[in-house]
Residue frames as a rotation matrix with the C-alpha (Angstrom) as fourth column:
UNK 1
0.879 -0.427 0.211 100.51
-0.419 -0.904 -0.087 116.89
0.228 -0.012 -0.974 89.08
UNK 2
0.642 -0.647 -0.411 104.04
0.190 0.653 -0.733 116.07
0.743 0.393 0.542 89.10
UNK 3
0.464 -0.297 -0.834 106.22
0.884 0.106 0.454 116.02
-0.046 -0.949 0.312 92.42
UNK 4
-0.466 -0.875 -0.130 108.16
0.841 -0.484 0.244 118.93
-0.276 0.004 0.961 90.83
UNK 5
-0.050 0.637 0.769 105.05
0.287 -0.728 0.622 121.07
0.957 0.252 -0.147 90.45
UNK 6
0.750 0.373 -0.546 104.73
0.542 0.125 0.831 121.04
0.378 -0.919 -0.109 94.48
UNK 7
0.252 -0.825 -0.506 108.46
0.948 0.105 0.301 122.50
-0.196 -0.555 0.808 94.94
UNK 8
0.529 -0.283 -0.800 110.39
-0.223 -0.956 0.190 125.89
-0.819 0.077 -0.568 94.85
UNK 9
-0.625 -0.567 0.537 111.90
0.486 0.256 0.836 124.07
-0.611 0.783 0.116 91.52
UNK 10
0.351 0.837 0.420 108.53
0.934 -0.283 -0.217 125.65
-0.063 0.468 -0.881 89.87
UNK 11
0.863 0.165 -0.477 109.52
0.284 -0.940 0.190 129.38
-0.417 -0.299 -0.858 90.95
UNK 12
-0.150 -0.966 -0.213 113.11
-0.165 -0.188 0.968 128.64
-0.975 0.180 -0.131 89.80
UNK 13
-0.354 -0.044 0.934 112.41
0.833 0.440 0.336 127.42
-0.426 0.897 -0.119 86.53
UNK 14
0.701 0.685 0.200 109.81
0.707 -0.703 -0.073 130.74
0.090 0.193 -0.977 86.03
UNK 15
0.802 -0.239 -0.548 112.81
0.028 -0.901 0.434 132.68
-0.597 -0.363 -0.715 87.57
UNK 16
-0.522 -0.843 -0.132 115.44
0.200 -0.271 0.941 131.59
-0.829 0.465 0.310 85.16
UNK 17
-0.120 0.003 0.993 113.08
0.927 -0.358 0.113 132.32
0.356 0.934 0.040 81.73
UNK 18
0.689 0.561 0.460 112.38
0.702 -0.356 -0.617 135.40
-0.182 0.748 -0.638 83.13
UNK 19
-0.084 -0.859 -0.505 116.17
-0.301 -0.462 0.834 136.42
-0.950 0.222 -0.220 83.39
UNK 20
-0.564 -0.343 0.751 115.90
0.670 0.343 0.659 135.13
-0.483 0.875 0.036 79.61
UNK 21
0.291 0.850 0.439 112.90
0.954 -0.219 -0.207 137.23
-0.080 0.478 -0.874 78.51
UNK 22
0.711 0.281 -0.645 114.01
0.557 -0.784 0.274 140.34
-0.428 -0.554 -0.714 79.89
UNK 23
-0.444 -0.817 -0.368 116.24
-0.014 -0.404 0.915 140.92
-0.896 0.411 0.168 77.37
UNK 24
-0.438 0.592 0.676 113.83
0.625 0.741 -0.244 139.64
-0.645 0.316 -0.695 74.93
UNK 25
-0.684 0.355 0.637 111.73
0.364 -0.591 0.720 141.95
0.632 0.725 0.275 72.54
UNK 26
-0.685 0.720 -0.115 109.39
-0.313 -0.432 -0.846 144.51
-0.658 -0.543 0.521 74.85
UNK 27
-0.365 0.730 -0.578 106.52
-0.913 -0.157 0.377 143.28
0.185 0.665 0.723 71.40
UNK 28
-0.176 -0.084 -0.981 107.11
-0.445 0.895 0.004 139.93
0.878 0.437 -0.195 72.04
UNK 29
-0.268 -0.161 -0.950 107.37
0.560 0.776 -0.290 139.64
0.784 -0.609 -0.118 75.73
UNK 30
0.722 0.692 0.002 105.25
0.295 -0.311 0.904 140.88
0.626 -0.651 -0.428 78.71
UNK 31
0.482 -0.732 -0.482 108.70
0.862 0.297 0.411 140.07
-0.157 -0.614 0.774 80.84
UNK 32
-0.519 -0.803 0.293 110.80
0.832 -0.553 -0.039 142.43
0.193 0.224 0.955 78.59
UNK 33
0.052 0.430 0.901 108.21
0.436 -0.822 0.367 144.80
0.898 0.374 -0.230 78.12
UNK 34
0.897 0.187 -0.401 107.94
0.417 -0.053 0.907 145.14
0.148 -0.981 -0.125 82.30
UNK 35
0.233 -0.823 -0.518 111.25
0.782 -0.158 0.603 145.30
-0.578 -0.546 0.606 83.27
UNK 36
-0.182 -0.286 0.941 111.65
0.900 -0.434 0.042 147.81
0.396 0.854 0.337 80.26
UNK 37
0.316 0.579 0.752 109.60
0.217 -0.815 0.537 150.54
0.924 -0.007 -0.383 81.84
UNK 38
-0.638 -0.563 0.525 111.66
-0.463 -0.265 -0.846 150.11
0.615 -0.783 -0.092 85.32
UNK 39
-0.903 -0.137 -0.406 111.40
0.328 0.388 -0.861 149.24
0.276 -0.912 -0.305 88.95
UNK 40
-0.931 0.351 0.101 108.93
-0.348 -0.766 -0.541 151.60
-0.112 -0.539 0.835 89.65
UNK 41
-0.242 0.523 -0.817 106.57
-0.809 0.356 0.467 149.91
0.535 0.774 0.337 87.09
UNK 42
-0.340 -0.599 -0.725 107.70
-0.004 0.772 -0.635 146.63
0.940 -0.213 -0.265 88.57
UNK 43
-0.999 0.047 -0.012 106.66
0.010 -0.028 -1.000 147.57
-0.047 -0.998 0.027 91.78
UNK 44
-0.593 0.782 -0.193 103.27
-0.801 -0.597 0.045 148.91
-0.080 0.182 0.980 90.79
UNK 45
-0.145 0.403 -0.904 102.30
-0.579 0.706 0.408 145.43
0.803 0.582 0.130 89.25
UNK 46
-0.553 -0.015 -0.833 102.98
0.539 0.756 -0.372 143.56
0.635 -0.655 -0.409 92.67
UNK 47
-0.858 0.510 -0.061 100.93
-0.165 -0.387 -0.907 146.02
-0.486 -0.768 0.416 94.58
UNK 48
-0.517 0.611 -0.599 98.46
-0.855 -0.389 0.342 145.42
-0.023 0.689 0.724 91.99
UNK 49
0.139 0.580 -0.803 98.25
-0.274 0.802 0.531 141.70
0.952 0.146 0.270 92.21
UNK 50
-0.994 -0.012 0.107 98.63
-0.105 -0.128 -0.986 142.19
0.025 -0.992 0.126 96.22
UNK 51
-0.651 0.729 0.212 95.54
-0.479 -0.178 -0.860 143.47
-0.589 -0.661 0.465 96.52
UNK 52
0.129 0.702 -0.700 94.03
-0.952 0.285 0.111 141.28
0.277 0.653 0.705 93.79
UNK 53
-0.574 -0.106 -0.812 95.18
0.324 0.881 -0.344 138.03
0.752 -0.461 -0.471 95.82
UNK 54
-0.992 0.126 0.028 93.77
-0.058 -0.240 -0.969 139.89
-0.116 -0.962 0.245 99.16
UNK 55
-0.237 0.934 -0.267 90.42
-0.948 -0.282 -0.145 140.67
-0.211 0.219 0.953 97.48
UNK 56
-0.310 -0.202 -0.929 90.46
-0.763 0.636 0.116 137.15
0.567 0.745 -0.351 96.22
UNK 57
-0.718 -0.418 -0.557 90.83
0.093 0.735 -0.671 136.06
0.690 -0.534 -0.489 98.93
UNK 58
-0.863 0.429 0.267 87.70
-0.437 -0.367 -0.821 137.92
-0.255 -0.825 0.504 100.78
UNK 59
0.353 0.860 -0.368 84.94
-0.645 -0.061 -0.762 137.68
-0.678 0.506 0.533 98.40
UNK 60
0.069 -0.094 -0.993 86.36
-0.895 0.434 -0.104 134.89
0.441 0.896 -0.054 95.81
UNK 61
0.989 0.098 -0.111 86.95
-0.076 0.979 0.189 131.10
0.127 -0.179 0.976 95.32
UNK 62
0.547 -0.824 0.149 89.91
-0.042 0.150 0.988 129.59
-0.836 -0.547 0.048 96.40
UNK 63
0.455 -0.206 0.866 90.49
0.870 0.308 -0.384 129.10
-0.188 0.929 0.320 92.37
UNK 64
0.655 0.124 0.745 90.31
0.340 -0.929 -0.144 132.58
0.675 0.348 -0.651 92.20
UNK 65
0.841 -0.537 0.074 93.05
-0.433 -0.585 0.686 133.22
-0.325 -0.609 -0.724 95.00
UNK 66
0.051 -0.707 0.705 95.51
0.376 0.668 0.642 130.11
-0.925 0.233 0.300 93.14
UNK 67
0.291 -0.205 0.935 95.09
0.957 0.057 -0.285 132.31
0.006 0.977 0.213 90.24
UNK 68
0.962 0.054 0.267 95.72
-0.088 -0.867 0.490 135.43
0.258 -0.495 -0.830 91.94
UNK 69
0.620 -0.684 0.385 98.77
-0.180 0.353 0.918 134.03
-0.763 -0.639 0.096 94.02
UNK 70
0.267 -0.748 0.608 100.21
0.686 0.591 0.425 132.86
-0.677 0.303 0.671 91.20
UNK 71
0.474 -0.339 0.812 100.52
0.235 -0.841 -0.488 136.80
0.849 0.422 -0.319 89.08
UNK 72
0.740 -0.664 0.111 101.51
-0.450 -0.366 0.814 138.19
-0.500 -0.652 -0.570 92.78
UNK 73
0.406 -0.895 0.185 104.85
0.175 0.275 0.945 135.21
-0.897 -0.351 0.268 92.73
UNK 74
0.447 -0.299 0.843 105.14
0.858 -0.125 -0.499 135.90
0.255 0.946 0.200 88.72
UNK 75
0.532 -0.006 0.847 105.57
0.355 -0.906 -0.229 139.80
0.769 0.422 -0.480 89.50
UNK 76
0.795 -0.570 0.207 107.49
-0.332 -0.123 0.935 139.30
-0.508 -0.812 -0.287 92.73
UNK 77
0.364 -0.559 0.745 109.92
0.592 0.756 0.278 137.00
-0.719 0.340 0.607 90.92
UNK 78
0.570 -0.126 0.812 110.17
0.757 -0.302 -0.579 139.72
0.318 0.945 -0.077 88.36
UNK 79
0.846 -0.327 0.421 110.69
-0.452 -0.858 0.243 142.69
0.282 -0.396 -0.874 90.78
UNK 80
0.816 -0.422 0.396 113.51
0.104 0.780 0.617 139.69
-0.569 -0.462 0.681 92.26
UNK 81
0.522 -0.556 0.647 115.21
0.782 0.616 -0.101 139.74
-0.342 0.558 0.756 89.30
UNK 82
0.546 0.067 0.835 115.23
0.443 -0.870 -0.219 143.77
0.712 0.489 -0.504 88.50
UNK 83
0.779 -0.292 0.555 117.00
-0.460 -0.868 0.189 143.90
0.427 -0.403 -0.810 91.59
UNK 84
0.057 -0.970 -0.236 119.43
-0.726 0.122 -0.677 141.14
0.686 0.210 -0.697 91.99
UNK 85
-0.429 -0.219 0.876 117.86
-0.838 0.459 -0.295 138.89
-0.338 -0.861 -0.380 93.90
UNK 86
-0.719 -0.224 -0.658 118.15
-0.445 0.876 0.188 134.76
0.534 0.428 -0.729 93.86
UNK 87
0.250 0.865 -0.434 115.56
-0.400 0.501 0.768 132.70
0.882 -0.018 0.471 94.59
UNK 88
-0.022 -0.296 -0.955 118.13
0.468 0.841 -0.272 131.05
0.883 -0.453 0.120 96.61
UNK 89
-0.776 -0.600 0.193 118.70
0.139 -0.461 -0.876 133.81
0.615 -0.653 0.441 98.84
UNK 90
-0.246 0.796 0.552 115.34
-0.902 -0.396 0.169 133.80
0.354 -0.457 0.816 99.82
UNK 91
0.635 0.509 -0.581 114.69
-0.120 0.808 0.577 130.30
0.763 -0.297 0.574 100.30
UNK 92
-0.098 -0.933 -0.347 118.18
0.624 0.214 -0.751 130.79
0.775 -0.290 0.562 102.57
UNK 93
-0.870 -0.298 0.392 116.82
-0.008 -0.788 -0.616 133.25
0.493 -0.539 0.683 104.45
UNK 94
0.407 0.909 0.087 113.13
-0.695 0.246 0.676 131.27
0.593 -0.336 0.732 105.22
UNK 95
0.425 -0.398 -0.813 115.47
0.521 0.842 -0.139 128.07
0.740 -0.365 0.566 106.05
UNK 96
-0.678 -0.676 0.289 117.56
0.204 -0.551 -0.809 131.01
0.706 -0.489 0.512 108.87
UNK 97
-0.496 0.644 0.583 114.20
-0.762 -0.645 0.064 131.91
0.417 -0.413 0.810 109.96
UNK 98
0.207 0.781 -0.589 112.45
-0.121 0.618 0.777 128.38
0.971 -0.090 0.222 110.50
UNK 99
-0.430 -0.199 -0.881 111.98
0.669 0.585 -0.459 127.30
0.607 -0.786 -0.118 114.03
UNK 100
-0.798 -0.539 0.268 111.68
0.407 -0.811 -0.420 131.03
0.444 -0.226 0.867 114.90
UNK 101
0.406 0.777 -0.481 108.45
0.594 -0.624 -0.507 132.84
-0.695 -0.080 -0.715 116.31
UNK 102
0.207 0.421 0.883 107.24
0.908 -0.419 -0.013 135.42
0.364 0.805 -0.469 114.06
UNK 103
0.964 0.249 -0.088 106.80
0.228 -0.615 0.755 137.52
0.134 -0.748 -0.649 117.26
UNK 104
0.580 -0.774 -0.254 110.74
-0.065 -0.355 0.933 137.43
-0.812 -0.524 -0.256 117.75
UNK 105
-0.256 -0.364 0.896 111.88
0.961 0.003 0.276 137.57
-0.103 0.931 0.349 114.04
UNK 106
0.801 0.587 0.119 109.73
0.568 -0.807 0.162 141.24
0.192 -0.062 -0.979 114.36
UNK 107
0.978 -0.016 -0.210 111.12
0.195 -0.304 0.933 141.82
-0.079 -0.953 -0.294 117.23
UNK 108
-0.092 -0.992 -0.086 115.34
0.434 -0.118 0.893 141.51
-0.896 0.045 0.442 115.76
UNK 109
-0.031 -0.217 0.976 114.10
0.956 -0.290 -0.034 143.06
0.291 0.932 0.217 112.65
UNK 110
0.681 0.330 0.654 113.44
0.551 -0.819 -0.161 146.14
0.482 0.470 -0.739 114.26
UNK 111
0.539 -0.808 -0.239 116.68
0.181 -0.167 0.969 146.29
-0.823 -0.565 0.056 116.41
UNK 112
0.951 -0.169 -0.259 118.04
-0.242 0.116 -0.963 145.54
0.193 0.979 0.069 113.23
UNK 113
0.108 -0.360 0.927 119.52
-0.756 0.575 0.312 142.79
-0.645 -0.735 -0.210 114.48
UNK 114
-0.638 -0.221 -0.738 120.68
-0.698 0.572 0.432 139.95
0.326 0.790 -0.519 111.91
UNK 115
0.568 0.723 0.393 117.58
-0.806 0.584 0.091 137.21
-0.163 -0.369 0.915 112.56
């Protein structure tokens, strides 16, 4: 596996075809065809491979949760794009959080407090 299979370059590369696809032909492309039908859609699919990563994860092989995991970050990455968010902004906003307890990241999200 190459060094650039291990990195958030993987998730970018996936996130810039599918800003390309999504203009694409809805016959031709799973991408277009999604984003075609809206957000709502879009949403549906990631709750869909939620719980198909969760189940995976009870009663399956770990194969079976690295193939899981990977539709969830496909259909997150999609729902990302349908609403205007950058990969970066998320890796910018784990890199804000690091150091942090979980317990007190909660805790200023529900002040709504800036973490």
């Amino acid at each position: 596996m190459a060094a650039s299979q291990n990195t958030s370059e993987v998730l970018e590369r996936l996130f810039a075809l599918i800003l390309e696809r999504r203009n694409a032909s809805a016959e031709e492309s799973y991408t277009a065809k999604l984003m075609a039908r809206g957000r709502g859609k879009i949403c549906q699919k990631l709750g869909e491979e939620a719980v198909e990563t969760v189940v995976a994860a009870l009663a399956e092989t770990p194969d079976d949760v690295t193939a899981e995991s990977a539709d969830l970050l496909y259909h997150l990455l999609v729902l990302w794009a349908e609403t205007g968010v950058n990969p970066e902004d998320v890796w910018a906003e784990l890199a804000r959080r690091e150091g942090m307890s979980g317990i007190e990241a909660k805790r200023l999200k529900k002040k709504k407090v800036p973490i």
